[in-house]
C-alpha positions in Angstrom: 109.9 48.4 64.6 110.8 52.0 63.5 109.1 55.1 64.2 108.4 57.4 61.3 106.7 60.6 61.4 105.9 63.2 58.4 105.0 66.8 58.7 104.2 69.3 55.8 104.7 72.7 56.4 101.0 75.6 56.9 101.7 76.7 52.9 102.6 72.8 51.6 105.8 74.3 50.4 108.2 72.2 52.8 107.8 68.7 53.4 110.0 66.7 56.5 110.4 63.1 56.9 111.8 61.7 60.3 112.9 58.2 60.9 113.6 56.2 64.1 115.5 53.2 62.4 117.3 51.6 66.0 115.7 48.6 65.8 115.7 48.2 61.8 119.5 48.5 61.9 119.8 46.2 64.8 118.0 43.7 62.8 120.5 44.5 60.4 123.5 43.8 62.5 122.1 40.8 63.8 121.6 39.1 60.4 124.7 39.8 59.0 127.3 40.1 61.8 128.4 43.7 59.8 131.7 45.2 61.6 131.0 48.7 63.2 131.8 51.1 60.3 129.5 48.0 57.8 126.7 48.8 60.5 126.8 52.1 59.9 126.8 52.0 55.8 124.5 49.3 55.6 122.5 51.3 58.3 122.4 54.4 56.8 121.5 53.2 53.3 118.4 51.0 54.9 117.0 54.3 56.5 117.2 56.0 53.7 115.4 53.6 51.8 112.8 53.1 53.6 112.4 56.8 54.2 111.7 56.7 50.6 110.1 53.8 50.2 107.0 55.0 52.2 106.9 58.0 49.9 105.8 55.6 47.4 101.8 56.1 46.3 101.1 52.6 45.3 100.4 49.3 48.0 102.6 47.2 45.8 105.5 50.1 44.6 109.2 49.1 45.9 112.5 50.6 46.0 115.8 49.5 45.3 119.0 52.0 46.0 122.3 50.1 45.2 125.7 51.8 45.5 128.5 50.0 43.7 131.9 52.1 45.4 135.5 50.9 45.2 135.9 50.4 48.7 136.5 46.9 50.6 132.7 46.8 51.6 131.9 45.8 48.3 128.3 46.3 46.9 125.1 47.4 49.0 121.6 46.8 48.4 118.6 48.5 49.8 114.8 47.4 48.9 111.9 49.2 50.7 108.4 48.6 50.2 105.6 51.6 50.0 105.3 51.1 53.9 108.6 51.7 54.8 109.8 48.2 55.6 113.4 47.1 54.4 115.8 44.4 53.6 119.3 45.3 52.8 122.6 43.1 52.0 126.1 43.5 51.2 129.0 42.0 49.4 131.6 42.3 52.8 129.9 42.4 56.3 133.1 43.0 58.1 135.4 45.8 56.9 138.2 47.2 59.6 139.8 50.2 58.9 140.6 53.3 60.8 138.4 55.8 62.1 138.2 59.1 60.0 139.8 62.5 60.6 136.9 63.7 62.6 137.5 60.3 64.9 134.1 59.0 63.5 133.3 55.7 61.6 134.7 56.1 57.9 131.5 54.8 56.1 132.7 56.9 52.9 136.5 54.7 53.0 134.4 51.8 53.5 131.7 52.4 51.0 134.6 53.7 48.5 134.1 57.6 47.0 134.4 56.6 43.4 131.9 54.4 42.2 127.8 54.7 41.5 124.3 55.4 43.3 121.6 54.0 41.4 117.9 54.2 42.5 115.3 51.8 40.5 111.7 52.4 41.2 109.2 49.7 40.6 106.0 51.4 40.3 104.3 48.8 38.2 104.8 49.8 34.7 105.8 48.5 32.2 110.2 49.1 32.8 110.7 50.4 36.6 112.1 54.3 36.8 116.1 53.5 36.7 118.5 56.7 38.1 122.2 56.6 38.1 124.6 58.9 39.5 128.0 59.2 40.4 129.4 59.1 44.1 130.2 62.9 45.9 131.1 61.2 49.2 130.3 57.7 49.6 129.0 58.8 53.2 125.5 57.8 51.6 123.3 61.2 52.8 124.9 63.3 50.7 124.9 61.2 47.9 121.3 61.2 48.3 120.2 64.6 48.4 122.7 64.5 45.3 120.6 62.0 43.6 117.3 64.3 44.2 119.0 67.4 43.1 120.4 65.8 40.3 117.7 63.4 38.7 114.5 64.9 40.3 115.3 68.2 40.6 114.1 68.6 44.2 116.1 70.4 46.3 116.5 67.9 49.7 118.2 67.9 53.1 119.3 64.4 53.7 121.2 63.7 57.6 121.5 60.1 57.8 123.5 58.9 61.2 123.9 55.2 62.9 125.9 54.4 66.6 127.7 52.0 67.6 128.5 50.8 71.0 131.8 48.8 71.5 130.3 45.4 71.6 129.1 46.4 68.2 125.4 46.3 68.7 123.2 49.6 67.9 122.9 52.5 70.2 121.0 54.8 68.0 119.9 55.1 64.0 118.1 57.3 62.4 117.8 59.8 59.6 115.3 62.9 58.2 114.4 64.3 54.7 113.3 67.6 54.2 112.7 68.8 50.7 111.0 71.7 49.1 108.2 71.8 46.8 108.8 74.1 43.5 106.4 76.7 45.1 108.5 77.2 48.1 109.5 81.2 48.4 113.0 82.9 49.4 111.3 83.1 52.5 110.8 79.7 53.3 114.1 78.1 52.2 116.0 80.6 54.4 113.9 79.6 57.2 115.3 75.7 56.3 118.4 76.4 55.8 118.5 78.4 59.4 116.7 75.1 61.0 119.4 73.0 59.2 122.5 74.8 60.2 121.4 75.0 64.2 120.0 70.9 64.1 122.9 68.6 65.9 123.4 65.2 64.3 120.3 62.8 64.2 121.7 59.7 65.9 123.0 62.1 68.7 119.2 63.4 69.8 117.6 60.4 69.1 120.0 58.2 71.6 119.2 61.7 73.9 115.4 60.6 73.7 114.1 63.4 71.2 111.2 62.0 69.1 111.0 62.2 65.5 108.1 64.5 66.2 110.3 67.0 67.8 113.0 66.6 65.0 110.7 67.7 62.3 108.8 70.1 64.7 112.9 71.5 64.8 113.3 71.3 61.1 109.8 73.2 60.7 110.3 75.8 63.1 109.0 79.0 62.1 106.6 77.4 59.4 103.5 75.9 61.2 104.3 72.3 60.8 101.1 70.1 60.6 101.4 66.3 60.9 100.9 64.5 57.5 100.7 60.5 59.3 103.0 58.3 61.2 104.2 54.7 60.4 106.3 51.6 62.0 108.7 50.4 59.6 110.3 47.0 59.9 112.7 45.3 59.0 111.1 42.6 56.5 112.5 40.2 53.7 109.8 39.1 51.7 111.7 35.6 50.5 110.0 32.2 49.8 110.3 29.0 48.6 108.2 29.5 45.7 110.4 33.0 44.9 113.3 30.8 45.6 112.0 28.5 43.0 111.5 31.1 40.0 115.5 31.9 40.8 116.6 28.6 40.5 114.1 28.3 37.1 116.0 31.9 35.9 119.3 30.0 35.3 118.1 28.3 32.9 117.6 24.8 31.7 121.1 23.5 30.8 122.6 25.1 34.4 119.0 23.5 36.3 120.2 19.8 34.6 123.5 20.1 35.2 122.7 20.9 39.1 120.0 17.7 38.6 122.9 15.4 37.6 125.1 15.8 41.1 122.0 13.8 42.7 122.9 16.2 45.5 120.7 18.6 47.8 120.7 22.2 46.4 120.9 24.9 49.3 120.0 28.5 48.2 120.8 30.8 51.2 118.7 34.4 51.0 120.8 36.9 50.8 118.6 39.6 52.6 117.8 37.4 55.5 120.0 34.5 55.7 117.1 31.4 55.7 118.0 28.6 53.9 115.8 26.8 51.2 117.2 23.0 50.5 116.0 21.4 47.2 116.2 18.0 46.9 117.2 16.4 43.3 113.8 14.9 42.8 112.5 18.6 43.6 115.1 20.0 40.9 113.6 17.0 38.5 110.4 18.6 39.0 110.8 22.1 38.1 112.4 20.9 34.7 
């Protein structure tokens, strides 16, 4: 499980959001086999989901951030619930291509840096809240506070970071949110910005042992952080065989018969998870 802390500033004006996401993203790696730099993307697009996820008010509210790039990773997909838990997928687990200029994993080459970020809330109205945005970076953080400045018109910080070890399994992943409420004075967002400039990267303290506390406690500094709650995110696809069923009913009747007439077993593998749902003929009978 994660380890998510939130803090809110003495005045309410600043709000942080801090995410230990090691073993979500190891989860990640493990179901898919993603290469390092895939780890990473997929990663940091997962903690960022389910950092916003869990900002959600309602018990059955989700959130779905997809970012369609032209790089060779293809398509990614992450879905978080209002408590933080997340599934994610993507078109190309394993991507190999050379380290950036900085000597870093080059999410942004891998994710592609022309291309979309959209965000679809489902907050159980009638049409979900769709936002779509163009790619700045494809390094995913920046795109995101790009998507709040742009669309909500709330200023946000958003550091996103996942390591690798060698044998590709996770060493650290994590990622913080800090945003400002319209009320917030000169004052304040100085202070911020002075936090934000001094704080090093957030996979680098967390594989050092800081807590998230002590991130936003960092990112606060100077405004009498309180704590707002704490959570355990997970990791968590939410398929089933009768969710499995209404997919196969979605394709519609002439596609279900045509299926029905092979007299063969019908696998449907989840995509978020991997478990596999076999349907015999006489099951695909039934549902017509």
């Amino acid at each position: 499980m994660g380890s998510l802390y939130r803090a809110i500033s003495a005045d309410g004006s600043a709000f942080v959001a801090v995410l230990d996401a090691k073993d979500i993203v190891s989860e990640i790696e493990k179901i898919h086999k993603t290469s390092a730099v895939v780890t990473a993307g997929l990663g940091r697009l997962s903690i960022a989901a389910s950092l916003m996820g869990y900002m959600l008010k309602g018990e059955n509210d989700s959130i779905t951030i997809r970012i369609d790039g032209d790089g060779p990773a293809g398509q990614l997909v992450a879905v978080a619930d209002s408590r933080g838990n997340v599934k994610s997928c993507v078109n190309n687990p394993v991507v190999e291509i050379p380290l950036n200029a900085q000597g870093k994993l080059d999410v942004g080459g891998a994710v592609g840096r022309n291309g979309t970020l959209s965000v679809v809330r489902d907050i159980g109205l009638k049409e979900p809240y769709v936002g779509v945005i163009p790619l700045i970076s494809g390094e995913i953080a920046e795109d995101i506070a790009n998507y709040y400045a742009s669309s909500e018109q709330i200023p946000t910080v958003c550091s996103l970071g996942v390591l690798v070890n060698p044998d590709l399994t996770v060493r650290s992943a994590g990622g913080f949110l800090v945003q400002l409420l319209p009320f917030a004075d000169e004052k304040c967002i100085d202070i911020i910005e002075q936090n934000v400039s001094r704080i090093r990267p957030v996979s680098a303290m967390l594989d050092e042992g800081v807590t998230p506390e002590e991130i936003a406690g960092m990112l606060l500094e100077g405004l009498e952080p309180n704590e707002l709650d704490t959570a355990s995110p997970a990791y968590k696809c939410d398929c089933s065989r009768e969710r499995t069923e209404r997919v196969l009913l979605s394709i519609g009747e002439k596609e279900l018969r045509s299926i029905a007439a092979e007299k063969k077993d019908t696998t449907i593998c989840c995509h978020f998870c991997g478990k596999e749902y076999i349907f015999t003929p006489q099951e695909i009978e039934a549902l017509l």
